[in-house]
C-alpha positions in Angstrom: 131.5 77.6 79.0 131.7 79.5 75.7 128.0 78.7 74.9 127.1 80.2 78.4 129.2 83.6 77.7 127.2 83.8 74.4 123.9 83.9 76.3 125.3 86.3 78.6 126.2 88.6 76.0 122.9 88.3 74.3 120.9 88.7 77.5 123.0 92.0 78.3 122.7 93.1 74.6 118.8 92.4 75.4 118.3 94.2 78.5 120.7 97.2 78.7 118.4 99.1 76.3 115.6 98.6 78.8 117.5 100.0 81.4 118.7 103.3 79.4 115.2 103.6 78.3 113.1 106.5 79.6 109.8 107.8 79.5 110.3 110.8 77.4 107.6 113.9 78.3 106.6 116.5 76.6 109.0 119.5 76.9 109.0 123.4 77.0 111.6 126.5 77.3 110.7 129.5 80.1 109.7 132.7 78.2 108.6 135.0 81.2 111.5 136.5 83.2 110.7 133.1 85.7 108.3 130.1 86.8 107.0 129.8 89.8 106.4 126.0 91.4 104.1 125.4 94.3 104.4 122.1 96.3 101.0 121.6 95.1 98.3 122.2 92.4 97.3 125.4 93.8 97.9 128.6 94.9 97.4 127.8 98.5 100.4 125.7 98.4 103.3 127.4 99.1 106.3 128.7 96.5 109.5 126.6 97.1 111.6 127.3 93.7 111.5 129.6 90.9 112.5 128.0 87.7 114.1 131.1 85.3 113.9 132.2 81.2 115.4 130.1 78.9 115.3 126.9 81.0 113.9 123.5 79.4 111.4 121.7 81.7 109.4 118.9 81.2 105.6 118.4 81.9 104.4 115.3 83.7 101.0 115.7 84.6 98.2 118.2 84.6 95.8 118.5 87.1 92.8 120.9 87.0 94.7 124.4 85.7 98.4 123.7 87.4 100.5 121.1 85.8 103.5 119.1 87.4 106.9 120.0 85.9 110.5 119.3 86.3 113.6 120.8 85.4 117.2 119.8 83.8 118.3 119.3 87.7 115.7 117.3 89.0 113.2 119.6 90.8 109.5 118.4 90.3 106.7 121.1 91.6 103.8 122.4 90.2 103.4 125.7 88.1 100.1 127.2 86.6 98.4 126.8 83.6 98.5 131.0 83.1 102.3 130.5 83.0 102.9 127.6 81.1 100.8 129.0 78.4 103.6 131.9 77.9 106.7 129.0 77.6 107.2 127.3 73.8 108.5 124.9 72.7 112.3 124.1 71.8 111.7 124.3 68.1 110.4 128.0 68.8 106.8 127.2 68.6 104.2 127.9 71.2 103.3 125.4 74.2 100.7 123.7 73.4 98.8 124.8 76.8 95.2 124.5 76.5 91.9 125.3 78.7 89.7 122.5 79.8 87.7 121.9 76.5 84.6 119.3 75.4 87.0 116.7 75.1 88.3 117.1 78.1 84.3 117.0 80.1 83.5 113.7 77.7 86.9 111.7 79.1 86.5 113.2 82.4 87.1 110.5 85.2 86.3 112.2 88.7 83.2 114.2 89.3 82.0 116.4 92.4 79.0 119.1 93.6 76.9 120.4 95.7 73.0 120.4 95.5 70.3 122.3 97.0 66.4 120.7 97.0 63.2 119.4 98.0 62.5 116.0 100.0 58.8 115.8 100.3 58.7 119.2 101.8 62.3 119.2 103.5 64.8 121.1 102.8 68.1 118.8 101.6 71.1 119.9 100.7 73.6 117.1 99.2 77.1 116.8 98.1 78.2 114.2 96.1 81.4 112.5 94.5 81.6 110.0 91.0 83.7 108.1 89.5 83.2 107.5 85.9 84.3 104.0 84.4 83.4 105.3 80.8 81.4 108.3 79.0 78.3 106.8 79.5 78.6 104.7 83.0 79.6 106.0 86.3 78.9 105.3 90.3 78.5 108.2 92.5 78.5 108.2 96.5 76.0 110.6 98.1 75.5 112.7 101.4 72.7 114.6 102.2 71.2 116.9 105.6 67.4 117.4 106.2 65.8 120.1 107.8 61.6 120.5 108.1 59.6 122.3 110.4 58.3 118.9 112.4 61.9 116.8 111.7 65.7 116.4 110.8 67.8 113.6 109.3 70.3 112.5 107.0 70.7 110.2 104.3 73.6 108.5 102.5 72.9 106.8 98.7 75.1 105.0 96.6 74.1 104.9 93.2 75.0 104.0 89.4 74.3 106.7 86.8 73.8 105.7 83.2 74.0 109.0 80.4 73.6 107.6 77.1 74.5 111.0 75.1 77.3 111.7 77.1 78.8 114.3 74.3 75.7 116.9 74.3 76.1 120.2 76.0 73.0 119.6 77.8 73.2 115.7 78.1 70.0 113.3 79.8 71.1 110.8 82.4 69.2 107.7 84.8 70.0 106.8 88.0 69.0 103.8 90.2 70.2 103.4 93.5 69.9 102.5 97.4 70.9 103.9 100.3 69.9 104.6 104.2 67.7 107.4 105.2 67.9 108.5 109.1 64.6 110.9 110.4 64.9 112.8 113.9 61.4 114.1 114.9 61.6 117.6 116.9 60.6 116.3 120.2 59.1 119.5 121.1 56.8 119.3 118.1 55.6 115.6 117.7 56.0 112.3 119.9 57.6 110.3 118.1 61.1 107.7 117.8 64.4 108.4 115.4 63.9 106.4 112.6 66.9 104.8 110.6 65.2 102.9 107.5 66.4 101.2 104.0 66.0 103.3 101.0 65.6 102.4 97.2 65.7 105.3 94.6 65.3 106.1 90.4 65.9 109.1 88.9 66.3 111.3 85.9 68.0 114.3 85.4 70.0 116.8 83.1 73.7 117.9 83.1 74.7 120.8 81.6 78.7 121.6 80.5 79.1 125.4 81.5 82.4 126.1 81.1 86.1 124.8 81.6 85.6 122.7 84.4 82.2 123.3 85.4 78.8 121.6 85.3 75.0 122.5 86.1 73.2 119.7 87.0 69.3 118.8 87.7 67.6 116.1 88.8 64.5 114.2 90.2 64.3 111.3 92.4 61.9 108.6 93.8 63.0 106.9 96.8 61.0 104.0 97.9 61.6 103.9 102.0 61.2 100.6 103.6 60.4 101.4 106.9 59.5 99.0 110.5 55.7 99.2 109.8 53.6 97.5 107.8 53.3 100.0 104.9 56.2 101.6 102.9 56.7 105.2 102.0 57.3 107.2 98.9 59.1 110.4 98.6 59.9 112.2 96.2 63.3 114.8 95.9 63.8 117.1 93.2 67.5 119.0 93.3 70.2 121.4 91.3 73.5 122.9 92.1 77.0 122.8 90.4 79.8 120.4 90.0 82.7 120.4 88.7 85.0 117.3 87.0 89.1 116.9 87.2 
């Protein structure tokens, strides 16, 4: 009995400093005359609590230019990064608020744009999202519209992109990919059946960090269409717009 009050003791000496543990975040004092906090990380989400000067909040997570915060009482909302970069810290110093910067475009996980083009004489235009499993390897999901003078379609591509100097400013990457590429003839033009056939694709292309949280990017593809007939087809897409990484 006394040996099994001892391990009690010790288990309880073992685990109530577990339990009194918490994560400690970063934490900054209101300067301006109050805080706004949005339900969500924008300004299209409504206001729902002001938080006032002189109160300590704590930062749990930034996303984009709003961060999460809480107060001394428990309310969690989101305030801007313009705000947050007037507060200081408890010592008297100032917040250490910053922009988007290069570090943050070489760690960047999520990636998104829109591109305008060419598809063998088409008209595409394509949005696209990544994800980036390290600086130099990510997998991106495409969606593009077609528009010609003799047909229409769509195509969807999934694809793996490899960048191997993912810290220039204007950094090179490859792509290789497949996908499905759907043509609709205008009937009033030509006789001819909607085709849906299998796609294979490799690219180059160039990526370019603007600023903060923005990106031009370029590219060129090869698709390789295996289509119903005997013989194959290949078409060629060349394409640019802006994306942008959170």
């Amino acid at each position: 009995m006394g040996r099994l009050m001892v391990i009690t003791a010790l288990c309880a000496l073992l685990v109530a400093p577990l339990a009194q543990a918490k994560k400690r975040y970063y934490e900054v004092v209101v300067t301006d005359p109050y805080i706004e906090l949005h339900t969500g990380p924008g300004r299209g989400y409504p206001i729902f609590h002001v938080i006032d000067r002189g109160e300590q909040i704590e930062v749990i997570k930034r996303r984009t230019d709003w961060f999460k915060v809480r107060n001394d009482r428990g309310v969690t909302g989101w305030a801007s990064a313009q705000q947050m970069a007037r507060t200081m810290e408890p010592t008297g110093r100032p917040a250490k608020i910053e922009n988007p910067d290069r570090d943050d475009y070489t760690s960047r996980q999520r990636e998104a744009g829109i591109m305008l083009g060419d598809f063998e004489g088409a008209n595409v235009i394509s949005a696209y999202g990544s994800w980036l499993f390290t600086p130099n390897l990510g997998a991106e999901i495409w969606g593009s519209l077609l528009t010609g003078d003799f047909s229409n379609g769509w195509m969807v591509n999934a694809n793996i992109v490899h960048t191997p100097f993912p810290e220039w400013w204007i950094s090179p990457f490859l792509t290789l990919g497949t996908g499905v590429l759907h043509v609709d003839p205008k009937s009033s033009l030509v006789s001819a059946e909607d085709r849906t056939d299998q796609t294979a694709h490799a690219g180059i292309g160039l990526r370019a960090h603007l600023t903060r949280r923005f990106l031009l990017r370029a590219e060129y593809k090869t698709y390789k269409v295996f289509t119903s007939r005997d013989d194959n087809e290949e078409v060629a897409e060349w394409k640019a717009g802006f994306s942008f990484f959170f």
